[in-house]
C-alpha positions in Angstrom: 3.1 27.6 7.3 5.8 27.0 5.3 7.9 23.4 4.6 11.0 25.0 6.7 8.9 26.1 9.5 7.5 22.5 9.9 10.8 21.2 9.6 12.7 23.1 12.2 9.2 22.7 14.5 9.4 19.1 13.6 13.2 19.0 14.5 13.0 20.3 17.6 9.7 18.4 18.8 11.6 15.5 17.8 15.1 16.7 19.4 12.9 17.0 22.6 11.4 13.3 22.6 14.7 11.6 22.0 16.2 13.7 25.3 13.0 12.9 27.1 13.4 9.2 26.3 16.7 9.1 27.4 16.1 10.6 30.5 13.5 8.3 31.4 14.6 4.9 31.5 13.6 3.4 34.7 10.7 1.1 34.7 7.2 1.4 35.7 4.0 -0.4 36.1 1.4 0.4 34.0 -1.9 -0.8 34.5 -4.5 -0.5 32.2 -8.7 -1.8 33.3 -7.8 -5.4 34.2 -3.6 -5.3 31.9 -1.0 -4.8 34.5 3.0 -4.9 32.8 6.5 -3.5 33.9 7.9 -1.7 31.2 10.7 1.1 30.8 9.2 4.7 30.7 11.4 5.4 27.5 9.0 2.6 25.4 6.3 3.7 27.5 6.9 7.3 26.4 7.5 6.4 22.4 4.4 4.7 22.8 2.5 7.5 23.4 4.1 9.6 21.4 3.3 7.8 18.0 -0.2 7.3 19.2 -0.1 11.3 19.2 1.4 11.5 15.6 -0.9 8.4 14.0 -3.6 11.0 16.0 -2.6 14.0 14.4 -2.5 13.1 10.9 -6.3 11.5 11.2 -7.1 14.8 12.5 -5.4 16.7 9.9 -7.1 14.8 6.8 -10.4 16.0 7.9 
């Protein structure tokens, strides 16, 4: 795959978090085994979101 396909992939998978952040910023409990916290969906979201990318490039130098 070429470095401008990545890019505009990258753009738009980006373009897409940022709206879906924005459109989510109500707060929600998460609970997690015995961790309970309030937090905005937007942080909660971004969270998740970098886990996925710190993910991705473990699984890509393998």
């Amino acid at each position: 795959m070429s470095k401008e396909t990545r890019l505009v992939i990258l753009s738009i998978i980006g373009t897409l978090v940022v709206v879906g952040v924005l459109q989510n910023m109500r707060t929600v409990t998460i609970r997690f085994i015995l961790w309970e916290m309030g937090v905005p969906l937007s942080l909660f979201l971004l969270f998740v979101v970098g886990l996925g990318f710190i993910a991705g490039l473990f699984w890509r130098r393998r």
